[in-house]
C-alpha positions as CSV (number, residue, x, y, z in Angstrom):
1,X,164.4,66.8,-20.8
2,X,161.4,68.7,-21.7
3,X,159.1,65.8,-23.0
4,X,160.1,63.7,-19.8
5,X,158.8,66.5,-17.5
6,X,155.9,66.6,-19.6
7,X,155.0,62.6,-19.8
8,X,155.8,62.6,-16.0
9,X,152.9,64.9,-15.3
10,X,150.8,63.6,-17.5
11,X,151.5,60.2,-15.5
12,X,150.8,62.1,-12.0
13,X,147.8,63.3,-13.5
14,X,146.6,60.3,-14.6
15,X,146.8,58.6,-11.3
16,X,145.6,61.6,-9.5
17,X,142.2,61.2,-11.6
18,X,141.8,57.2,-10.5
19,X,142.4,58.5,-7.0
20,X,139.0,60.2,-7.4
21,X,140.8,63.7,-7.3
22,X,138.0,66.0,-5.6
23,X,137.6,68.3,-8.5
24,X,137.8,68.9,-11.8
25,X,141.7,70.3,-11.8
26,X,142.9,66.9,-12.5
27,X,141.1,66.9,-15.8
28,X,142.1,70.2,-17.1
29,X,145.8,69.9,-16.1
30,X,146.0,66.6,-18.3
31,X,144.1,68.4,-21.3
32,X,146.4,71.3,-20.8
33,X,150.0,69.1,-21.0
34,X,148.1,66.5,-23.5
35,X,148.1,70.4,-25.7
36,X,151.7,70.8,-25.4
37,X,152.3,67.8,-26.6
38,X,150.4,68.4,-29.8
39,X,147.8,65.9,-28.7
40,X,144.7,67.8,-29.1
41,X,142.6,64.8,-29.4
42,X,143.7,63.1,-26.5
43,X,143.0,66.8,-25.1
44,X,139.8,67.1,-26.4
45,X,138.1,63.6,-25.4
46,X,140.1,64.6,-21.9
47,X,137.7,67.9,-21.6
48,X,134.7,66.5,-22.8
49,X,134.8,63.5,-20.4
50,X,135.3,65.9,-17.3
51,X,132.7,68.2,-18.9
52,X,129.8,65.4,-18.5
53,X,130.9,65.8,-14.2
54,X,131.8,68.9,-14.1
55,X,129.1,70.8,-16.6
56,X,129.6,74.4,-15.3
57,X,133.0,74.6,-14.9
58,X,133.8,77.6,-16.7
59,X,137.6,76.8,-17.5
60,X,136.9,73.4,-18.5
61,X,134.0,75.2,-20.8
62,X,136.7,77.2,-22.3
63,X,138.8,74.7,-22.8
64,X,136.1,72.6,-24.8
65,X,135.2,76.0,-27.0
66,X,139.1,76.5,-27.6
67,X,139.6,72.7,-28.4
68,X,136.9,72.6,-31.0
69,X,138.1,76.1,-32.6
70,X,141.5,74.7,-33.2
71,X,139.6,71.0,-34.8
72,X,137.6,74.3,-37.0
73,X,134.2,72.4,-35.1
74,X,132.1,75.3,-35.1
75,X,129.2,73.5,-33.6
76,X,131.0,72.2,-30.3
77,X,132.4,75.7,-29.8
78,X,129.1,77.6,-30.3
79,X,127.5,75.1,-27.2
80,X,130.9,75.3,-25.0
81,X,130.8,79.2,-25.7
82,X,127.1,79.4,-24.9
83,X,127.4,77.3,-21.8
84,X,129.9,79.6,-20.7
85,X,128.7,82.9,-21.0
86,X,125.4,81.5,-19.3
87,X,127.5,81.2,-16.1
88,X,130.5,83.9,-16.4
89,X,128.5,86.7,-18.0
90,X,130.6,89.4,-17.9
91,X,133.6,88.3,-16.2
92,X,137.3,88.4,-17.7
93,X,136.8,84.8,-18.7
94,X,134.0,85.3,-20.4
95,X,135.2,88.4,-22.3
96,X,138.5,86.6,-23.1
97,X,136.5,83.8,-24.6
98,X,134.0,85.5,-26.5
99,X,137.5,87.8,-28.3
100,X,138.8,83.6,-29.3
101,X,135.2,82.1,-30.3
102,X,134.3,84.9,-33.0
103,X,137.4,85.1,-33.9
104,X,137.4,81.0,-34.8
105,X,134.1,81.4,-36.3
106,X,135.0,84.5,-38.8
107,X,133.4,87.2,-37.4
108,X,136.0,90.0,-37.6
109,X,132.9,92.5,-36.2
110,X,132.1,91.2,-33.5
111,X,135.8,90.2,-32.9
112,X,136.9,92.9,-32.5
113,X,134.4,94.5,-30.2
114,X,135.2,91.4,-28.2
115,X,138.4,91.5,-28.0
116,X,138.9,95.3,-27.3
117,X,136.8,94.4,-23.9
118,X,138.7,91.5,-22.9
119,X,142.2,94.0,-23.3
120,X,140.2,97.0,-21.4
121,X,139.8,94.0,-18.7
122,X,143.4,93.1,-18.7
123,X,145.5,95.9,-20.5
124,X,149.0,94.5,-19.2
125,X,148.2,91.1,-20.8
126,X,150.1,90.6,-23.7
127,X,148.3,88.1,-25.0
128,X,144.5,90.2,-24.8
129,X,146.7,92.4,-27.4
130,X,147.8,90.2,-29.6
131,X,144.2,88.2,-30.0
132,X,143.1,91.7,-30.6
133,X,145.8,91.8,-33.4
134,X,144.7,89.0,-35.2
135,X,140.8,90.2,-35.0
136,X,141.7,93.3,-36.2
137,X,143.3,91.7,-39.2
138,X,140.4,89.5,-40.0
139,X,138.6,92.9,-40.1
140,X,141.1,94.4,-42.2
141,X,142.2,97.2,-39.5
142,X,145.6,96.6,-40.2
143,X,146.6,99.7,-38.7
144,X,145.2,98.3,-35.2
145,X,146.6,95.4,-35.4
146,X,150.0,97.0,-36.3
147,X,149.6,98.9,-32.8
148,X,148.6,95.8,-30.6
149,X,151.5,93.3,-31.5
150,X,153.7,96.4,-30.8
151,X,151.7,96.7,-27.5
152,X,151.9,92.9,-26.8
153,X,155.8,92.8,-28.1
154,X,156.2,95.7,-25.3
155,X,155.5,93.8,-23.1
156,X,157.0,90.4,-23.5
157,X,160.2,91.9,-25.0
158,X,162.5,91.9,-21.6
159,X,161.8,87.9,-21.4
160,X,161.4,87.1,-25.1
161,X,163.4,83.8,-24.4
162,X,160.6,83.1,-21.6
163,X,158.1,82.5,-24.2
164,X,156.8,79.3,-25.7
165,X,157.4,78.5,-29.0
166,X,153.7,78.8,-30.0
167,X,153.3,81.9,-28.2
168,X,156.5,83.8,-30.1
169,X,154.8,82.0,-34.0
170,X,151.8,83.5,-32.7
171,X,153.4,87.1,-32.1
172,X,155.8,87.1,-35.0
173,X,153.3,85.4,-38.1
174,X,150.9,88.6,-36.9
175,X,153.2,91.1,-37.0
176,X,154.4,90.0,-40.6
177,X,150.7,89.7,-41.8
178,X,150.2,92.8,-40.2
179,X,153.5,94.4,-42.0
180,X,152.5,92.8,-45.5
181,X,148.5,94.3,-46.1
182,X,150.6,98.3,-44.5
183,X,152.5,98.1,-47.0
184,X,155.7,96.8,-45.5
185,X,157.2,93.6,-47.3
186,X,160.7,94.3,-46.4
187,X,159.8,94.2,-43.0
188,X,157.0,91.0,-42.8
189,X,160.2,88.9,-45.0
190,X,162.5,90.0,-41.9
191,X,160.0,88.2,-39.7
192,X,159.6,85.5,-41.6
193,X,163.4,85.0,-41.6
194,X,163.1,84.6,-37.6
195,X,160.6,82.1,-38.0
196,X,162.3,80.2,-40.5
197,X,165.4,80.2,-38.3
198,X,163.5,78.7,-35.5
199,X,161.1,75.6,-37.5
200,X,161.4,76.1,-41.5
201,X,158.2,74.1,-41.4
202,X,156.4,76.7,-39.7
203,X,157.2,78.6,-43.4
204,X,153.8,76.7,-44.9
205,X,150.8,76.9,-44.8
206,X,150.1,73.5,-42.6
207,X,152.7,73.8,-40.5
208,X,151.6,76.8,-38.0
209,X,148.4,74.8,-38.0
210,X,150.3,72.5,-35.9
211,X,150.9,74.2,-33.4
212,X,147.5,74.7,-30.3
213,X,146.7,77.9,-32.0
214,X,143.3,79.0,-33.4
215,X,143.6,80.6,-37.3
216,X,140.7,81.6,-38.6
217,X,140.3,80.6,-42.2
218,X,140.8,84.3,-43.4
219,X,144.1,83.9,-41.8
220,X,145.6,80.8,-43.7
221,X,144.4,82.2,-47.0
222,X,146.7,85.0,-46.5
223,X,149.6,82.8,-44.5
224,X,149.3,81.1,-48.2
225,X,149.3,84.2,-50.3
226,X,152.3,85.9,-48.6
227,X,154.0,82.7,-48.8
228,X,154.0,82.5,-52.4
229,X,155.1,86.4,-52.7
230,X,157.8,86.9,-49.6
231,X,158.8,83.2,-49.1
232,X,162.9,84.2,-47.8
């Protein structure tokens, strides 16, 4: 049921773009479903074609920068991420953006610092806390990112079974790394029980790579080394 809704707005979309749609929301709807459906090149050529019309459209900018994160294109994302904070300096987009991009590109540091601005900017956000979660663990702050996916968990928690599939991996592969490097095996193998229950191939190290998530490449070396040690 699912898929259909999805390929029926992908359809809409489609003809609302030959219709000469008056601006770029067309675009960035169909790269948005053409990511749900695991398409990310489809998505990709989508953003970069509206991009050449549209060249300072911040959400289609931070589309393109998170687009080329997930392909590992470190190149594309520097220009989309430079493009972008040219026109939203300082706003939450911007902030938000900056927290995914050094992220992507390994820079724990400056991750971090990111990231803690983007949550100050949005503290009820759940998902500002848990990108802070995984910059903290690139920066081996464990202990931080121990306390944000409990923060973002908070806050999700009432409508757990509102979330997306790739938004709950996301929350529950951080809290298990997170759990491993304190200490905690017991605890990260419970997790990675729940995971397993829900896609068993999300218990390797391409599978969460699947999903329209960026993992830095810190991140799949340890999804690798805790899967060979905790594997339930």
């Amino acid at each position: 049921m699912q898929q259909k809704r999805n390929d029926d707005a992908i359809s809409a979309l489609l003809i609302a773009k030959k219709d000469e749609f008056p601006d770029p929301a067309a675009s960035y709807l169909l790269s948005y479903m053409y990511i749900q459906k695991g398409q990310i090149s489809l998505a990709r050529a989508e953003t970069e074609e509206a991009l050449t019309n549209y060249a300072t459209n911040t959400s289609l900018l931070n589309q393109g920068m998170y687009l080329a994160l997930i392909g590992h294109d470190e190149v594309a994302a520097d220009r989309y991420y430079s493009r972008l904070s040219k026109f939203a300096e300082g706003r939450p987009e911007q902030l938000s953006a900056g927290c995914l991009y050094y992220y992507g590109i390994g820079k724990s540091v400056e991750a971090v610092d990111a990231c803690s601005k983007s949550l100050a900017a949005s503290p009820k956000n759940h998902t500002a806390h848990s990108n802070l979660g995984w910059a903290a663990l690139d920066a081996d702050q464990f202990k931080l990112a121990s306390q944000e996916f409990a923060a973002a968990y908070d806050l999700v928690k009432d409508n757990w079974k509102d979330l997306t599939l790739t938004q709950s991996v996301d929350l529950i592969w951080g809290f298990a790394i997170a759990s491993y490097y304190t200490g905690d095996k017991k605890n990260c193998k419970k997790l990675l029980e729940v995971i397993k229950k829900s896609d068993p191939s999300l218990l390797t190290v391409t599978g969460p790579e699947q999903l329209p998530l960026v993992w830095s490449r810190k991140t799949t070396t340890r999804i690798e080394l805790i899967l060979r040690d905790v594997r339930p």
